[in-house]
PQR file of N, CA, C, O and H, with PARSE charges and radii, in Angstrom:
ATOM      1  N   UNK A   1      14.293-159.769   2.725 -0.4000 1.5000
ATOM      2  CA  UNK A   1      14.094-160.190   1.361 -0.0000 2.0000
ATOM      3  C   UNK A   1      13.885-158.964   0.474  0.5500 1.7000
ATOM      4  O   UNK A   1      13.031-158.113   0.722 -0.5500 1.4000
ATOM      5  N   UNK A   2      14.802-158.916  -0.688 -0.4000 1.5000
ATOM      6  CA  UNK A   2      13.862-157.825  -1.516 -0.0000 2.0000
ATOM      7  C   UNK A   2      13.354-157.977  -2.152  0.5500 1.7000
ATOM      8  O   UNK A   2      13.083-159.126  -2.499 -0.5500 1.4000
ATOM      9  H   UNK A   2      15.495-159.608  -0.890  0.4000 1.0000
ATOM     10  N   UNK A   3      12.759-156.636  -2.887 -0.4000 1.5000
ATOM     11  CA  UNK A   3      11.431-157.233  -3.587 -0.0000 2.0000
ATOM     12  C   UNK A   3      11.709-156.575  -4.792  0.5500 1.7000
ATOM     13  O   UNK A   3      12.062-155.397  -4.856 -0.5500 1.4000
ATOM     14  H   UNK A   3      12.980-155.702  -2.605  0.4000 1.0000
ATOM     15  N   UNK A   4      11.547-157.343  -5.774 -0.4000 1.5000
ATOM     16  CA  UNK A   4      11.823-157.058  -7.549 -0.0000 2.0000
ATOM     17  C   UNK A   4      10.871-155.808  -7.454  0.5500 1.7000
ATOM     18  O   UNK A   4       9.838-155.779  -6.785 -0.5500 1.4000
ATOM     19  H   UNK A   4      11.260-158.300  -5.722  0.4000 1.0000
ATOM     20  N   UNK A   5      11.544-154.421  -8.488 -0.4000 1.5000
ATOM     21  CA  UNK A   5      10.667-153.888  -9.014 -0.0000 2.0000
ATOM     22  C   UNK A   5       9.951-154.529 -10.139  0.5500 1.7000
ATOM     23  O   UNK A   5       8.868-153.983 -10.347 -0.5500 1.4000
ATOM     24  H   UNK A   5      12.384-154.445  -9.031  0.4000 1.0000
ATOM     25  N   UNK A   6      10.179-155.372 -10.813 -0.4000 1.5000
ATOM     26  CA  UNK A   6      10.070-156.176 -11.743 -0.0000 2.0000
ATOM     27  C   UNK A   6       8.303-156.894 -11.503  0.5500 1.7000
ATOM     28  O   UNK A   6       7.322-156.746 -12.232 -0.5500 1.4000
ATOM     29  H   UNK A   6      11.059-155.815 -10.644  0.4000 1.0000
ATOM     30  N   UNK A   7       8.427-157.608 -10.314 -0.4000 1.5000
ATOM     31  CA  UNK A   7       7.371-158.295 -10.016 -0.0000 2.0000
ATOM     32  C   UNK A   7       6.195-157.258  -9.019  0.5500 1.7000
ATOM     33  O   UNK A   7       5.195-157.785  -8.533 -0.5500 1.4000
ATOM     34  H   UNK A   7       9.224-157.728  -9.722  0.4000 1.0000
ATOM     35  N   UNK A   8       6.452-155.974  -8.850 -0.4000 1.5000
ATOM     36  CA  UNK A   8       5.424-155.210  -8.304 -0.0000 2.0000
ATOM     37  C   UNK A   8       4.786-154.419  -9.801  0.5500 1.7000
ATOM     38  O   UNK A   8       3.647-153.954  -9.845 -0.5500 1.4000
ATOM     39  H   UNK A   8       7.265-155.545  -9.245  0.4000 1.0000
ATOM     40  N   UNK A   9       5.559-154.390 -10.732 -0.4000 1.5000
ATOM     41  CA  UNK A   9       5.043-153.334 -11.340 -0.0000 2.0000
ATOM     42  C   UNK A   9       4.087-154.717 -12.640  0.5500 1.7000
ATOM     43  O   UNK A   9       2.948-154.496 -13.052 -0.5500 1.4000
ATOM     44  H   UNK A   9       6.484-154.768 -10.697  0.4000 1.0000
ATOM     45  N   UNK A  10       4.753-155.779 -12.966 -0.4000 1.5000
ATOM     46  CA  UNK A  10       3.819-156.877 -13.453 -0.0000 2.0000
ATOM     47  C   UNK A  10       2.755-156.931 -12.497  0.5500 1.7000
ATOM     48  O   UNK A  10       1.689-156.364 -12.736 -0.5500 1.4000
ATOM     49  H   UNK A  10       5.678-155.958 -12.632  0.4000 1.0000
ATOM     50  N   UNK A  11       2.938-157.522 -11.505 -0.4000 1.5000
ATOM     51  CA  UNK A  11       1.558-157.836 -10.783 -0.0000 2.0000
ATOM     52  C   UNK A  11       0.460-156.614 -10.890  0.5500 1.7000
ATOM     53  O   UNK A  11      -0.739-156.766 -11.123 -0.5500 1.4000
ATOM     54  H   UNK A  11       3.804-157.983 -11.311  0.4000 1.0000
ATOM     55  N   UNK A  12       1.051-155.536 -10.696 -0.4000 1.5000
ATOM     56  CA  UNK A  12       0.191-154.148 -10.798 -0.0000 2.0000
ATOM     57  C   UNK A  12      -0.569-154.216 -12.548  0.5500 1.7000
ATOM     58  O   UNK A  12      -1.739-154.473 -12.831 -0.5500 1.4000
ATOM     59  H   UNK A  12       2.025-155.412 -10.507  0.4000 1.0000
ATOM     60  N   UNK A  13       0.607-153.878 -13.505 -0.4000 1.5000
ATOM     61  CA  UNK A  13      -0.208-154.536 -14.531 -0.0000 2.0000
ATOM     62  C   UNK A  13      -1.114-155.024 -14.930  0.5500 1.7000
ATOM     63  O   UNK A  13      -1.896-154.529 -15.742 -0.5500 1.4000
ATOM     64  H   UNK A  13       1.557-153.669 -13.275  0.4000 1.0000
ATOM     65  N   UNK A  14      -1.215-156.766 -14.112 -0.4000 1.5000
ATOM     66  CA  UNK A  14      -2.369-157.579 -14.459 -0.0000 2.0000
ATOM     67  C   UNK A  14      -3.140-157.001 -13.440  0.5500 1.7000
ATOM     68  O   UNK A  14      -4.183-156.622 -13.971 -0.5500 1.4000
ATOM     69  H   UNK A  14      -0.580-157.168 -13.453  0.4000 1.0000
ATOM     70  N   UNK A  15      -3.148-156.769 -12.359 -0.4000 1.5000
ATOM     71  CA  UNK A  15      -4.824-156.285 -11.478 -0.0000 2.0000
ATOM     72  C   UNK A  15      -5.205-154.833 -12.414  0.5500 1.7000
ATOM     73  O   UNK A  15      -6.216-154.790 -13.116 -0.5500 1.4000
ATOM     74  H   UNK A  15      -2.301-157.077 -11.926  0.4000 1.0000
ATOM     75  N   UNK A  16      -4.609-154.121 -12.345 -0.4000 1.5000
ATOM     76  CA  UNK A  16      -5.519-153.318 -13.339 -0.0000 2.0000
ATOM     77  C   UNK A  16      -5.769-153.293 -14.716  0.5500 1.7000
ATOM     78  O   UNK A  16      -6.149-152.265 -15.276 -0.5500 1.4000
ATOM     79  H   UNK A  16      -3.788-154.156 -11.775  0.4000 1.0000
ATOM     80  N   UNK A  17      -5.508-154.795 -15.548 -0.4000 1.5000
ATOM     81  CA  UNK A  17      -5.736-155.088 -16.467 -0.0000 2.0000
ATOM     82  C   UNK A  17      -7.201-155.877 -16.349  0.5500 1.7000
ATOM     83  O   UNK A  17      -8.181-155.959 -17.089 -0.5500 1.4000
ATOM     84  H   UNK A  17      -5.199-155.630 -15.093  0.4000 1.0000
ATOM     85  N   UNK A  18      -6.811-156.473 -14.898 -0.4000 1.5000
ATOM     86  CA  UNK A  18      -7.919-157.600 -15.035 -0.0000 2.0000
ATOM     87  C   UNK A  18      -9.401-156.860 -13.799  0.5500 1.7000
ATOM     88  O   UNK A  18     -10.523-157.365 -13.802 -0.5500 1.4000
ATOM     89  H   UNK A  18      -6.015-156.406 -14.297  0.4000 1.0000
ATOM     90  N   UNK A  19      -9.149-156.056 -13.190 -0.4000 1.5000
ATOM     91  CA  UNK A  19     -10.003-155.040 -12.567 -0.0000 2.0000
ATOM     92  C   UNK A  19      -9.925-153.880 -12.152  0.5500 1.7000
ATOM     93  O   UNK A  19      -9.844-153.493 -10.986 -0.5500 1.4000
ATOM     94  H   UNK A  19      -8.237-155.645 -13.188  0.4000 1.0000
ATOM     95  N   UNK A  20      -9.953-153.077 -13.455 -0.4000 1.5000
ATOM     96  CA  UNK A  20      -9.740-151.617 -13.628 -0.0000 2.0000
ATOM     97  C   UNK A  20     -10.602-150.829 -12.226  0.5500 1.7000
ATOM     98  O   UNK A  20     -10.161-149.985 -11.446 -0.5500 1.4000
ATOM     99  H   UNK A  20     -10.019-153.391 -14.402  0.4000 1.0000
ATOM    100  N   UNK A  21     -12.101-151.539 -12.284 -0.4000 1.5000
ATOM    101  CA  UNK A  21     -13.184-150.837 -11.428 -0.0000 2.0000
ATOM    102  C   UNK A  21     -12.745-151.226  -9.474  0.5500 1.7000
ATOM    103  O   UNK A  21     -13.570-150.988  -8.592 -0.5500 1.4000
ATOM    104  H   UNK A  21     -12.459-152.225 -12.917  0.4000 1.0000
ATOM    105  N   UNK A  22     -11.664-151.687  -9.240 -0.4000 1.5000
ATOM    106  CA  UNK A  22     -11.180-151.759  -8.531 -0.0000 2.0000
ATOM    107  C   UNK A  22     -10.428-150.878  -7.300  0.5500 1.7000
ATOM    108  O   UNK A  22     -10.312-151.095  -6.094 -0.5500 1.4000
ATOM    109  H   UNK A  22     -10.993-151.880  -9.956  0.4000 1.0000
ATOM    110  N   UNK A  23      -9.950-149.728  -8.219 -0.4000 1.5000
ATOM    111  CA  UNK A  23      -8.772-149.125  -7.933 -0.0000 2.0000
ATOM    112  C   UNK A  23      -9.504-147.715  -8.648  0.5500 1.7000
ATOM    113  O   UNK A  23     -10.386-147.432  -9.459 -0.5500 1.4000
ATOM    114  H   UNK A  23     -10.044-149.551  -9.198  0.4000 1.0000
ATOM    115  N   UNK A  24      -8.355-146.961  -7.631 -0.4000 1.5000
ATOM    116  CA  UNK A  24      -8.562-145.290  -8.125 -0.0000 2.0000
ATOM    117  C   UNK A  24      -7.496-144.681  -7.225  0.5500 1.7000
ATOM    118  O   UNK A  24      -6.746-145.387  -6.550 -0.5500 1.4000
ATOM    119  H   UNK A  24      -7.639-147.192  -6.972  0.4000 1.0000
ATOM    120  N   UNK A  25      -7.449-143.309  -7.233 -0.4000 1.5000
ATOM    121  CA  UNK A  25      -5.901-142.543  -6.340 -0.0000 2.0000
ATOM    122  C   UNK A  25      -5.700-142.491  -5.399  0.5500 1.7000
ATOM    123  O   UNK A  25      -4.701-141.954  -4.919 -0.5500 1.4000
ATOM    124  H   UNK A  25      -8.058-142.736  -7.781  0.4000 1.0000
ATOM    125  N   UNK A  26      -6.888-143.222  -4.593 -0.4000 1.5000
ATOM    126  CA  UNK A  26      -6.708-143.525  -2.966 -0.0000 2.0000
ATOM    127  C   UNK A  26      -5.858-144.854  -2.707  0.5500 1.7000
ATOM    128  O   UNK A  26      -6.208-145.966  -3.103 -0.5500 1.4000
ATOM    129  H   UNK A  26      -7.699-143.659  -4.983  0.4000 1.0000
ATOM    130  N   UNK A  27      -4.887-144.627  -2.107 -0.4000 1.5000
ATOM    131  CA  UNK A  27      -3.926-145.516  -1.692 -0.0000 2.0000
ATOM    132  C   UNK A  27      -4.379-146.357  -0.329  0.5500 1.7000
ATOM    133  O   UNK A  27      -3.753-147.392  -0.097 -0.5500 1.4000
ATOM    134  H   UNK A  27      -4.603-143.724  -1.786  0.4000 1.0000
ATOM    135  N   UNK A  28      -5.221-146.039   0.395 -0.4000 1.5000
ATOM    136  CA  UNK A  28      -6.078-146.842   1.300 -0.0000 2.0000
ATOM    137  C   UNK A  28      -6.893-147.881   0.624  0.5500 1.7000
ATOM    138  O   UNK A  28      -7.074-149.039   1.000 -0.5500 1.4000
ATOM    139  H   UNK A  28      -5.729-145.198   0.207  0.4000 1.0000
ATOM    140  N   UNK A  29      -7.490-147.118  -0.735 -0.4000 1.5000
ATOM    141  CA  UNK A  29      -8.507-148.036  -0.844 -0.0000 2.0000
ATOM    142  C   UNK A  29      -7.968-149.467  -1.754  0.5500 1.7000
ATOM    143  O   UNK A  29      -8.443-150.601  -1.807 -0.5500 1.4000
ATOM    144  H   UNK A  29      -7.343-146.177  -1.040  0.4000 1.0000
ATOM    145  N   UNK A  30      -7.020-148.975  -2.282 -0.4000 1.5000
ATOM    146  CA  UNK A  30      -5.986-149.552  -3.091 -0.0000 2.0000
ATOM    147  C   UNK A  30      -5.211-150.882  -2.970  0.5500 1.7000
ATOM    148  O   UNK A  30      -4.983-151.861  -3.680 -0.5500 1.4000
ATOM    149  H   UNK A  30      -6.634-148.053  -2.239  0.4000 1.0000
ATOM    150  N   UNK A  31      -4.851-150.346  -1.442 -0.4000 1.5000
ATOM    151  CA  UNK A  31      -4.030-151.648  -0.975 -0.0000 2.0000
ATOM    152  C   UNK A  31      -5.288-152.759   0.148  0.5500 1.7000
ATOM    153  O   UNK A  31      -4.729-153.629   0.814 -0.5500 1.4000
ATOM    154  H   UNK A  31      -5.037-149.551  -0.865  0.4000 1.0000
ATOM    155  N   UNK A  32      -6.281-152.692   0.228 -0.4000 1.5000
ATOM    156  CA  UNK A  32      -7.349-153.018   0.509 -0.0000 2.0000
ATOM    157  C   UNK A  32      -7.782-154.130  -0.580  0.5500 1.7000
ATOM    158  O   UNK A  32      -7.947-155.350  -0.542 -0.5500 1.4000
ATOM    159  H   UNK A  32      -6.735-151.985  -0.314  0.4000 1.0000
ATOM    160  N   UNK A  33      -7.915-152.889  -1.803 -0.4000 1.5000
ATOM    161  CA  UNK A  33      -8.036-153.968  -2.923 -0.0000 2.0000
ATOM    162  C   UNK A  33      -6.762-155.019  -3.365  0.5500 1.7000
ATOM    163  O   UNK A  33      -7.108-156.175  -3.607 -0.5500 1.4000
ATOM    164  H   UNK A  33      -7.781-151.898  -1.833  0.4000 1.0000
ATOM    165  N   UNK A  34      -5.710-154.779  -3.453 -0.4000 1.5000
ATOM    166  CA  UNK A  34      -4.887-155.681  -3.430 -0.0000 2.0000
ATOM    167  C   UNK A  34      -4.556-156.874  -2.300  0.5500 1.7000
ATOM    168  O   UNK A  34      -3.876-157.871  -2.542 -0.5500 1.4000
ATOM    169  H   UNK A  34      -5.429-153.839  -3.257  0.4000 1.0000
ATOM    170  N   UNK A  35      -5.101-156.600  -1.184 -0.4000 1.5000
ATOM    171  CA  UNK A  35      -5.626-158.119  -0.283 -0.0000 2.0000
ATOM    172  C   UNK A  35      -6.521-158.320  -0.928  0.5500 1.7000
ATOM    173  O   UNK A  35      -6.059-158.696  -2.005 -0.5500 1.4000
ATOM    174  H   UNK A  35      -5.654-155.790  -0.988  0.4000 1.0000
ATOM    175  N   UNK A  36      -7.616-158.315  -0.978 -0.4000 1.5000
ATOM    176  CA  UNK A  36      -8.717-158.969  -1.333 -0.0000 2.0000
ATOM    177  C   UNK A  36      -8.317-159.569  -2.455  0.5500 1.7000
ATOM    178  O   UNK A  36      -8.451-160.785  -2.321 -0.5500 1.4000
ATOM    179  H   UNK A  36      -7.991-158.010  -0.103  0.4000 1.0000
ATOM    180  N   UNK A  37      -7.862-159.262  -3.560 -0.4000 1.5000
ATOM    181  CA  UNK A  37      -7.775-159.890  -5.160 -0.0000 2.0000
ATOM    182  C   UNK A  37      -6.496-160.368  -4.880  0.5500 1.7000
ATOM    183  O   UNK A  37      -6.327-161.124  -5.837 -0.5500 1.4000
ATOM    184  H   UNK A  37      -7.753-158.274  -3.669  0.4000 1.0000
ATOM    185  N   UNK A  38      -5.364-160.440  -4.128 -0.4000 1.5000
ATOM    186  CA  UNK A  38      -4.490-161.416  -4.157 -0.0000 2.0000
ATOM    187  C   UNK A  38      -4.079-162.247  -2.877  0.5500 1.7000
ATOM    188  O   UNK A  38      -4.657-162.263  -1.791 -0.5500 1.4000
ATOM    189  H   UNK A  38      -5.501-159.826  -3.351  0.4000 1.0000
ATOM    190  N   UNK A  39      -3.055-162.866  -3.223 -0.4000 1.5000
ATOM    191  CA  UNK A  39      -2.925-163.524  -1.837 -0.0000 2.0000
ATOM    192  C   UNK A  39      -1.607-163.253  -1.332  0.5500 1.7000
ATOM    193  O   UNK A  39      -1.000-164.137  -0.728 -0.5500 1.4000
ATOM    194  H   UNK A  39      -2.585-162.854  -4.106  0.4000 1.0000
ATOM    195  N   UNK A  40      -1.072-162.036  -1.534 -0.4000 1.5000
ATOM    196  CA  UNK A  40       0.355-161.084  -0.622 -0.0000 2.0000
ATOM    197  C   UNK A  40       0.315-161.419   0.192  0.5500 1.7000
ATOM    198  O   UNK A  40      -0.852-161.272   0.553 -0.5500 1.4000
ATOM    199  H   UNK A  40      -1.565-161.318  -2.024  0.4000 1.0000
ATOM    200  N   UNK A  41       1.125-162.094   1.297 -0.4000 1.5000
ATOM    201  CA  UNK A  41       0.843-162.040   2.424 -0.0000 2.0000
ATOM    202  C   UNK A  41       1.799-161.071   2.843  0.5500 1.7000
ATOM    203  O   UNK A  41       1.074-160.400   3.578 -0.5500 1.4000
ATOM    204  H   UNK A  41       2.073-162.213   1.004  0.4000 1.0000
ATOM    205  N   UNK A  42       2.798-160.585   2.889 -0.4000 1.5000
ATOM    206  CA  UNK A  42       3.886-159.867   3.005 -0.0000 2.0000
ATOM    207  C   UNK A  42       3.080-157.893   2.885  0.5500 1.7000
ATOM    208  O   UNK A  42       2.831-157.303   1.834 -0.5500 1.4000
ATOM    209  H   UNK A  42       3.387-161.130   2.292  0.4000 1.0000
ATOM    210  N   UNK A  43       2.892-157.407   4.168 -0.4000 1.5000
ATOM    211  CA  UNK A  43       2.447-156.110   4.081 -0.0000 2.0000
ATOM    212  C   UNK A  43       3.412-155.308   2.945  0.5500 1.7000
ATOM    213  O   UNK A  43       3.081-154.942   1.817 -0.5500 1.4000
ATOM    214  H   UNK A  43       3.095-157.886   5.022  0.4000 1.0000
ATOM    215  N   UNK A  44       4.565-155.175   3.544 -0.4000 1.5000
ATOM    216  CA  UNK A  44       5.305-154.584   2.614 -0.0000 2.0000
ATOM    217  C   UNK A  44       5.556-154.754   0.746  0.5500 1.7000
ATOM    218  O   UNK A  44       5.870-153.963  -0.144 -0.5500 1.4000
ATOM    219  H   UNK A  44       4.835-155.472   4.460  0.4000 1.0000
ATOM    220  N   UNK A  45       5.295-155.891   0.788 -0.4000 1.5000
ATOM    221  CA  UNK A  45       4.904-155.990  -0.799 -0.0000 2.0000
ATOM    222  C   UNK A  45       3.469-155.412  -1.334  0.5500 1.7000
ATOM    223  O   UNK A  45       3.374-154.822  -2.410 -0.5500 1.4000
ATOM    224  H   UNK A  45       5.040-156.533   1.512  0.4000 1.0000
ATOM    225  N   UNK A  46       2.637-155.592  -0.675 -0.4000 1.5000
ATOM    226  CA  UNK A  46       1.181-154.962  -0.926 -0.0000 2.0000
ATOM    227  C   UNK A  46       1.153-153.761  -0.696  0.5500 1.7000
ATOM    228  O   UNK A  46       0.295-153.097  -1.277 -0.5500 1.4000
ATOM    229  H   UNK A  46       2.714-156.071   0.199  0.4000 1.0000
ATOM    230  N   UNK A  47       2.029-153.142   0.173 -0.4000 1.5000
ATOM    231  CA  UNK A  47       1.562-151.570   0.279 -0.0000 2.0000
ATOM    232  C   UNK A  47       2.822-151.181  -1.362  0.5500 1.7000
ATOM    233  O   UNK A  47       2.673-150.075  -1.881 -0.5500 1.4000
ATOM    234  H   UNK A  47       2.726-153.681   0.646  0.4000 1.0000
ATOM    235  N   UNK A  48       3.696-151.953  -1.853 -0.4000 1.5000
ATOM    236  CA  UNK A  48       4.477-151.673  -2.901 -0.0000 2.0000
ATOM    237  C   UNK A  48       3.662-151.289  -4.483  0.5500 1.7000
ATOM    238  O   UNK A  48       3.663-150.429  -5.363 -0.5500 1.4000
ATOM    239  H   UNK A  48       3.817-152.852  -1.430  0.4000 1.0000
ATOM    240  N   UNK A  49       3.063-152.474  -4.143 -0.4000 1.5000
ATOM    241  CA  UNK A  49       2.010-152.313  -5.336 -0.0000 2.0000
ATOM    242  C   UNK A  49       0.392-151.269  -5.079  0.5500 1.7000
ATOM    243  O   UNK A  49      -0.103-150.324  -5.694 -0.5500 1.4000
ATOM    244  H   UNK A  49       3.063-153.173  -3.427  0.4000 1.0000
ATOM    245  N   UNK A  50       0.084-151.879  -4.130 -0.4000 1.5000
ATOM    246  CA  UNK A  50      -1.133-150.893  -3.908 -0.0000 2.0000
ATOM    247  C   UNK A  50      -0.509-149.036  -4.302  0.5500 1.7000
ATOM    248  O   UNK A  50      -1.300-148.331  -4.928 -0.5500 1.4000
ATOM    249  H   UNK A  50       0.487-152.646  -3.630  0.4000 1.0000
ATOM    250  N   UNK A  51       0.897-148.411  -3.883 -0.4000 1.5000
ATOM    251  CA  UNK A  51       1.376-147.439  -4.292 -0.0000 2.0000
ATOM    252  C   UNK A  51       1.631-147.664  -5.686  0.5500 1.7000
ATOM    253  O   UNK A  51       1.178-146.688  -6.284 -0.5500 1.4000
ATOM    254  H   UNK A  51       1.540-148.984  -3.375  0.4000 1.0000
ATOM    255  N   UNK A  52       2.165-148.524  -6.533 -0.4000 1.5000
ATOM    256  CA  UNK A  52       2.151-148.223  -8.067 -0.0000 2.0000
ATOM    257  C   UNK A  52       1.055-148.101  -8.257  0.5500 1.7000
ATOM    258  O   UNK A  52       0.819-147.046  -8.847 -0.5500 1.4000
ATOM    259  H   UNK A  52       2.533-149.317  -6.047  0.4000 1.0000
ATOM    260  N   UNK A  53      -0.020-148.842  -7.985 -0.4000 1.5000
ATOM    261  CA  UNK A  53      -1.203-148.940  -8.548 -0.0000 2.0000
ATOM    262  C   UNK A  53      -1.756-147.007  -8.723  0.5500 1.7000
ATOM    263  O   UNK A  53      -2.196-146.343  -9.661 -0.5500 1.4000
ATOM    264  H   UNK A  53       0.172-149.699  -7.507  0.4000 1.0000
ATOM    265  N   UNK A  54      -1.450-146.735  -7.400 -0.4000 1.5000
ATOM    266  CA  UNK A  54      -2.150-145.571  -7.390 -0.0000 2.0000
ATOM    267  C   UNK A  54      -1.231-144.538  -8.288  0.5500 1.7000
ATOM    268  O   UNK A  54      -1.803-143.719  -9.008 -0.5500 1.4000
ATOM    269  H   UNK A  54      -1.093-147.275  -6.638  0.4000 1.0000
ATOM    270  N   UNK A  55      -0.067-144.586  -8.240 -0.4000 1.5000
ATOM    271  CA  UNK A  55       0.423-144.009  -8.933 -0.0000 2.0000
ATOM    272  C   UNK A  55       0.107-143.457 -10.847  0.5500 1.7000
ATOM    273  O   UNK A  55       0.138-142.465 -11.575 -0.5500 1.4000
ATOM    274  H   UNK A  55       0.397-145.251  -7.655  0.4000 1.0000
ATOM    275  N   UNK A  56      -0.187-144.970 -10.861 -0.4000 1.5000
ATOM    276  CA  UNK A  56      -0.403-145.422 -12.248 -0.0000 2.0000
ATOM    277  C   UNK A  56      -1.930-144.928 -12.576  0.5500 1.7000
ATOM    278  O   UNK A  56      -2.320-144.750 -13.730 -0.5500 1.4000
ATOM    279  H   UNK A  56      -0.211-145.776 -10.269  0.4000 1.0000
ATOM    280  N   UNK A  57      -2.868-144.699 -11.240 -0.4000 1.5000
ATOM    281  CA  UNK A  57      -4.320-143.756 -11.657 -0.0000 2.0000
ATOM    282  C   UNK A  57      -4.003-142.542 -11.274  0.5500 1.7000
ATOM    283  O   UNK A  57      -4.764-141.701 -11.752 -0.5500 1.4000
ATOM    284  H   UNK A  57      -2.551-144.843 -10.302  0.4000 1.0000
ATOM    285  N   UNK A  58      -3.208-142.137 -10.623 -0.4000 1.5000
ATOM    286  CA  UNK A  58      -2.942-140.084 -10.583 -0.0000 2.0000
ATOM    287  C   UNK A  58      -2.850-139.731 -11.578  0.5500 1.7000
ATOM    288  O   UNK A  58      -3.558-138.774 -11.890 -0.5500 1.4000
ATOM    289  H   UNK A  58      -2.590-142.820 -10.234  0.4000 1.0000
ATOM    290  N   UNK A  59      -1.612-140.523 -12.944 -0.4000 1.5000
ATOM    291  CA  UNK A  59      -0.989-140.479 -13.971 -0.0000 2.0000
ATOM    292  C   UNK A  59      -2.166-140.337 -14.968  0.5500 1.7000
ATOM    293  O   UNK A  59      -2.580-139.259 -15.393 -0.5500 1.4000
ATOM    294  H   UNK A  59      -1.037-141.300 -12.690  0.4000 1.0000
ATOM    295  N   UNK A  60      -2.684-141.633 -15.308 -0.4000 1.5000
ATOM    296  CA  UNK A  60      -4.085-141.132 -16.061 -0.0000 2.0000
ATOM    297  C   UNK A  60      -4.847-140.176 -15.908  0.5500 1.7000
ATOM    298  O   UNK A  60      -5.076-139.424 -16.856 -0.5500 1.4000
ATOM    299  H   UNK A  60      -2.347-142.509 -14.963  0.4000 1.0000
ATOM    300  N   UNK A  61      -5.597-139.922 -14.285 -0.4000 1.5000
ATOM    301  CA  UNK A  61      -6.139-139.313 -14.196 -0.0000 2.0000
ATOM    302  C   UNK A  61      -5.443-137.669 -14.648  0.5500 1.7000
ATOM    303  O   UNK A  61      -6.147-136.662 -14.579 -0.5500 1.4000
ATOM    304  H   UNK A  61      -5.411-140.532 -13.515  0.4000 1.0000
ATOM    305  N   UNK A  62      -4.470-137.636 -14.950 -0.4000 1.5000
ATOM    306  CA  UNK A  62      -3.572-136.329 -14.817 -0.0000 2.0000
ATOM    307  C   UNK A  62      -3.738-135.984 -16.608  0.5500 1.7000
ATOM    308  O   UNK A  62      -3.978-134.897 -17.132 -0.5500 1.4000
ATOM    309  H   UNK A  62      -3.899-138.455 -15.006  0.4000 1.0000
ATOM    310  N   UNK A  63      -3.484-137.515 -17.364 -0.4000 1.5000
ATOM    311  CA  UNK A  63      -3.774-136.988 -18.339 -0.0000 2.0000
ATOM    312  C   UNK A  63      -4.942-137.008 -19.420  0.5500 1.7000
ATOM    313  O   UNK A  63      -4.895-136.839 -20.639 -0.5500 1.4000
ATOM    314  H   UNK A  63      -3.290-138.399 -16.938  0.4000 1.0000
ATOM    315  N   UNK A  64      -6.252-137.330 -18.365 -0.4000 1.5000
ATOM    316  CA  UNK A  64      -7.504-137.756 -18.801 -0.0000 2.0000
ATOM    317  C   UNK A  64      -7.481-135.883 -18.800  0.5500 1.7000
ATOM    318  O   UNK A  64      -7.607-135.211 -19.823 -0.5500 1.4000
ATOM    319  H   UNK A  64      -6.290-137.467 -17.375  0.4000 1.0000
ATOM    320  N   UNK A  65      -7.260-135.223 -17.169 -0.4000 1.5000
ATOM    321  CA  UNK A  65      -7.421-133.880 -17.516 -0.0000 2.0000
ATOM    322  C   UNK A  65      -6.606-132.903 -18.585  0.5500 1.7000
ATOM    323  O   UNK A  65      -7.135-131.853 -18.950 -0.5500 1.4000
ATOM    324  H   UNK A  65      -7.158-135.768 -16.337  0.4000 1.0000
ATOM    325  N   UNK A  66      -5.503-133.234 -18.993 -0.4000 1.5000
ATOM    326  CA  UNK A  66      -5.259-132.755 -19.872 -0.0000 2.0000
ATOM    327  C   UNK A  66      -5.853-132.325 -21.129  0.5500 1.7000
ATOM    328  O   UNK A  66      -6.028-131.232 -21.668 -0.5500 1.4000
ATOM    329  H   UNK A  66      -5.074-134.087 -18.696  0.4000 1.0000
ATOM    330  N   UNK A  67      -6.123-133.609 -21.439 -0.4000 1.5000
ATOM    331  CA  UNK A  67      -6.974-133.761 -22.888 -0.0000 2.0000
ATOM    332  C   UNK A  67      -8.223-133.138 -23.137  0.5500 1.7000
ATOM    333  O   UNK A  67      -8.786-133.295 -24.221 -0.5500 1.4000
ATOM    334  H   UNK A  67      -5.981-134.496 -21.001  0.4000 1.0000
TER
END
């Protein structure tokens, strides 16, 4: 089956819309949190998003240091 970039990078969206304090650049801790707050059952979709997710806090964090 594949998997929409479409629907990893929405779903990513709303969890760190809806629990920022969740998540941070650890990709362990990440996709951990994405079992718990959803119901993926599919590893490979959760480790998809748990990696945007983190992606999407390196990025901030990259330009929190900037500033």
């Amino acid at each position: 089956m594949a998997i929409k970039p479409k629907y990893v990078k929405q779903l990513g969206r709303i969890l760190l819309e809806k629990y920022p304090e969740s998540f941070n650049q650890s990709f362990e801790t990440n996709k951990e949190s994405v079992t718990a707050l959803t119901n993926v059952e599919s590893k490979e979709v959760r480790n998809r998003i748990a990696g945007y997710i983190t992606r999407k806090e390196a990025g901030a964090a990259a330009q929190a240091a900037e500033a």
